[in-house]
N, C-alpha and C positions, 0 to 999 in steps of 0.2 A: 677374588677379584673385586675391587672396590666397583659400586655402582655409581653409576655420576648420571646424574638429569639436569636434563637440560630443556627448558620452557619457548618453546616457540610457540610462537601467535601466525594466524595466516598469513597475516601481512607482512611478517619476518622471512615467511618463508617463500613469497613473491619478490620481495623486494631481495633476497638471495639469487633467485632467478634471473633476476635481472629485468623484470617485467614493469617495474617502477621509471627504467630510464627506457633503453628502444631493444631491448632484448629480441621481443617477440617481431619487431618491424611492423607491427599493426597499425593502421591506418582507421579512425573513426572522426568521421564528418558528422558533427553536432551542433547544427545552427542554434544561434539561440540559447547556447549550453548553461546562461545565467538562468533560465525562468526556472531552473529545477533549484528548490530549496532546500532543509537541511528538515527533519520531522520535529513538527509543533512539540511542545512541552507541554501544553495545556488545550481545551478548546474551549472556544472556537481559536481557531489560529490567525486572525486577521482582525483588526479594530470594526467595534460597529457603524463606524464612517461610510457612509456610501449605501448602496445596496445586496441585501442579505434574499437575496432568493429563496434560499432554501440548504441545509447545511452544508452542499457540494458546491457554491459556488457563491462569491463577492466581489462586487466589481466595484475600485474606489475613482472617487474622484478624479483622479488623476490619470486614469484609463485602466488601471493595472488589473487585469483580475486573476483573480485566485481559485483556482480548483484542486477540491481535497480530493485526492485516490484515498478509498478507504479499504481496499485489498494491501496484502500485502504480495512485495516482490520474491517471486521463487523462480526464475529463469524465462516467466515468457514474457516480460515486457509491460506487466499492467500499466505501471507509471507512464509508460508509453501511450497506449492505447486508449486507459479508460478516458482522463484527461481529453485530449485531441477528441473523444468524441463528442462529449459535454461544447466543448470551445466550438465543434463545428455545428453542431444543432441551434449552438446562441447566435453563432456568426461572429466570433471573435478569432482574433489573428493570436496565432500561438507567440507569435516575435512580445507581444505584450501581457503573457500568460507565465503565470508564475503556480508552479504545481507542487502542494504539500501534500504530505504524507498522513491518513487521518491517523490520529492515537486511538484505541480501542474504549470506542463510548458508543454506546445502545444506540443516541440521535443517528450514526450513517446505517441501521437497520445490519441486516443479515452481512459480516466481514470474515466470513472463513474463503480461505484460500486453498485451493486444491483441486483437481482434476481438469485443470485446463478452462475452467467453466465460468470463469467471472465475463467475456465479454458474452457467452452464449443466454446466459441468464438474466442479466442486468442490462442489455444491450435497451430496450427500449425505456426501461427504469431511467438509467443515464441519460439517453437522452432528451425526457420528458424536465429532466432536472435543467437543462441547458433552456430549454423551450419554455421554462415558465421564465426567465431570465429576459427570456428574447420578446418574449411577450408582455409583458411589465417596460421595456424599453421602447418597444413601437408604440405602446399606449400613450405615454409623455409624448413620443415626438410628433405622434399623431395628433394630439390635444393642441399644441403650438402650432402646431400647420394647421388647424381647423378639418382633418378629411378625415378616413376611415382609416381603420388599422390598415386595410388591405391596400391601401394607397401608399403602403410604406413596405420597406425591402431592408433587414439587417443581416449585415456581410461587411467583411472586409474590419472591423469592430466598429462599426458605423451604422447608424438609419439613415436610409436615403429615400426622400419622396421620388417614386415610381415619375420617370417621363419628366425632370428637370434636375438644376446641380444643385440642389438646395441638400443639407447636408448635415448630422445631428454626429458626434463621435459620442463613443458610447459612454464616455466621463463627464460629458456633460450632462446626460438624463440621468445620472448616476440616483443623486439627491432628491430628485423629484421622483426618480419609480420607487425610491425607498418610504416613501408617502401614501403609495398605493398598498392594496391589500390583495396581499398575493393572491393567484388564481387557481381555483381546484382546477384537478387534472383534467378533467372534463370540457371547460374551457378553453384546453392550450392543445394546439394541434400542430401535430410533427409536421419538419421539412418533407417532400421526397424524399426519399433516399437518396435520389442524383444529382444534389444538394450540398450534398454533406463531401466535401474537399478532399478529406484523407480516407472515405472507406474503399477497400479495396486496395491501396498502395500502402508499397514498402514504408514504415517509420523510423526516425531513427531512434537509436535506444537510450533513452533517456538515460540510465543508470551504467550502460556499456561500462563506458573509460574507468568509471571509480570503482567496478568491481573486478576487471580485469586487469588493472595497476594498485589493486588494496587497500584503493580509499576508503572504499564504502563501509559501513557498518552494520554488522549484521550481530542477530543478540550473542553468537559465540563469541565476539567479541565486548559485549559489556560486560563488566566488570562492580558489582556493589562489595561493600562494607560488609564482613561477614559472611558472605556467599560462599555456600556448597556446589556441589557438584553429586547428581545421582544415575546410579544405573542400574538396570535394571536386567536383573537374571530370570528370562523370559522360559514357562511352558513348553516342551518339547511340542507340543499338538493344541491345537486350537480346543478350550476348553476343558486343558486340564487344570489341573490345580495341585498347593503343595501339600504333600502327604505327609514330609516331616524334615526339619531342618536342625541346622546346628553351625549356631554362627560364629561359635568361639575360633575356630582361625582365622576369618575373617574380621574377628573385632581387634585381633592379636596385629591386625597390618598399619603400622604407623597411617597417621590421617585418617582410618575411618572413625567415623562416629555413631554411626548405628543401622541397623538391618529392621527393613519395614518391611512387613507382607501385605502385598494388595489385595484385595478384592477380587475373589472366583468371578469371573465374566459366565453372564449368561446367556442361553440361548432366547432370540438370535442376538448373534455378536454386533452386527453392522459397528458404527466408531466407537466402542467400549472397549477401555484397557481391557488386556485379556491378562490379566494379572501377573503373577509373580515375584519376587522377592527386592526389595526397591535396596540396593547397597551404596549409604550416602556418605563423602568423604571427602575431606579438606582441599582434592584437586581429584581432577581426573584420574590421575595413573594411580593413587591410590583408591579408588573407587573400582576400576580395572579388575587390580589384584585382590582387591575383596572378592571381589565375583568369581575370578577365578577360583579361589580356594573355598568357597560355601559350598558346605557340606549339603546337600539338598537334596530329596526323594521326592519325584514325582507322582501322582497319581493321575 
């Protein structure tokens, strides 16, 4: 029987579903659904116009500001959450919040994603990032009003002198707090907690609709020039290792192109590959059929 392949992508097979038009009947309320952008190519992802806080946040001229998430998305919402907290510790309205995605560079500090943990850990981090922001803004507007920082309140993306309507929006101190020299952390001191607009309530999911209609992209979905595909014929037991192989039917399967052996993982393991035999191959399904047929003896 002749074999036939046939190459589907997620998004083919969503859009099969029928999930692309109203298949599912799902219903997602996403005010605002423009501030979420598409991820930078390069960084910094925003012109140096305006005011540069500090790498998680830029607020132009024009009111717009920009907060990088530098976690990446795996189903709980970071894009959601981390975002909105920065905006609500500065006192900016999400309706004029435009949220990118960091690219993987050392400046956003510690970026691994995994075990639920990014807003448990970085929760006061992010928001001190938001607060050197908000405090670089009341300085200017405070300076023009002639009074004390504490005579001023930002909220709403606005400084407003405390007890009259007098009234600074946050694009226009833009250019003048970018004058100033930013403040160690020492200096900048958190809202309340009871302050902060969105902790504790429902968000909506920034990335929802374009991952559950196929939009979205995700790296199984990129695509370069060239590019393999590898997999990996894993240890029967944590810490073993291969005692002896033989790749000739595996080299014999159209598409592969070669069998790597990894590195004995040592004790202790914590995130160390734990080795095994890497079978690399011009597409998945032959990569698959490599691994199934290597000859391989454990120890």
């Amino acid at each position: 029987m002749e074999e036939v392949r046939v190459r589907l992508s997620r998004r083919s097979v969503l859009q099969g579903l029928g999930i692309v038009t109203a298949g599912l009947g799902l219903e997602v309320v996403l005010p605002n659904r423009a501030h979420a952008a598409p991820m930078p190519t390069s960084y910094p992802p925003v012109s140096s116009e305006g005011l540069r806080a500090n790498v998680f946040v830029h607020l132009a001229p024009d009111g717009l500001v920009t907060i990088v998430c530098h976690r990446s998305e795996m189903g709980q919402g970071v894009r959601s959450s981390l975002p909105v907290l920065i905006a609500d510790e500065m006192g900016a309205d999400m309706a004029h919040v435009k949220i990118v995605q960091g690219d993987g560079d050392e400046a956003y500090g510690d970026q691994n994603t995994d075990g639920s943990s990014s807003v448990r850990k970085i929760f006061d981090d992010l928001r001190y990032a938001g607060a050197t922001a908000r405090t670089m803004l009341v300085a200017v507007a405070a300076k023009r009003w002639k009074v004390a920082p504490e005579a001023c309140d930002a909220r709403d993306h606005a400084v407003f002198l405390k007890g009259s309507q007098k009234v600074f929006k946050f694009g226009e101190l833009a250019t003048d707090a970018a004058k100033l020299k930013v403040p160690v952390k020492s200096a900048v001191t958190l809202r309340p907690r009871s302050e902060l607009k969105h902790l504790g309530k429902e968000l909506p999911l920034v990335d929802g609709p374009d991952i559950v209609t196929g939009r979205a992209e995700f790296g199984a979905d990129v695509k370069l020039p060239g590019m393999l595909t590898a997999v990996i014929a894993r240890p029967p037991a944590a810490g073993g290792k291969v005692a002896r192989y033989d790749a000739t039917k595996t080299l014999a399967v159209p598409g592969v192109r070669k069998v790597v052996e990894l590195p004995t993982a040592q004790k202790p393991f914590l995130f160390q590959p734990l080795g095994g035999l890497v079978v690399v191959a011009d597409h998945t399904w032959a990569a698959m059929k490599g691994r199934a047929v290597l000859d391989v003896t454990w120890e």
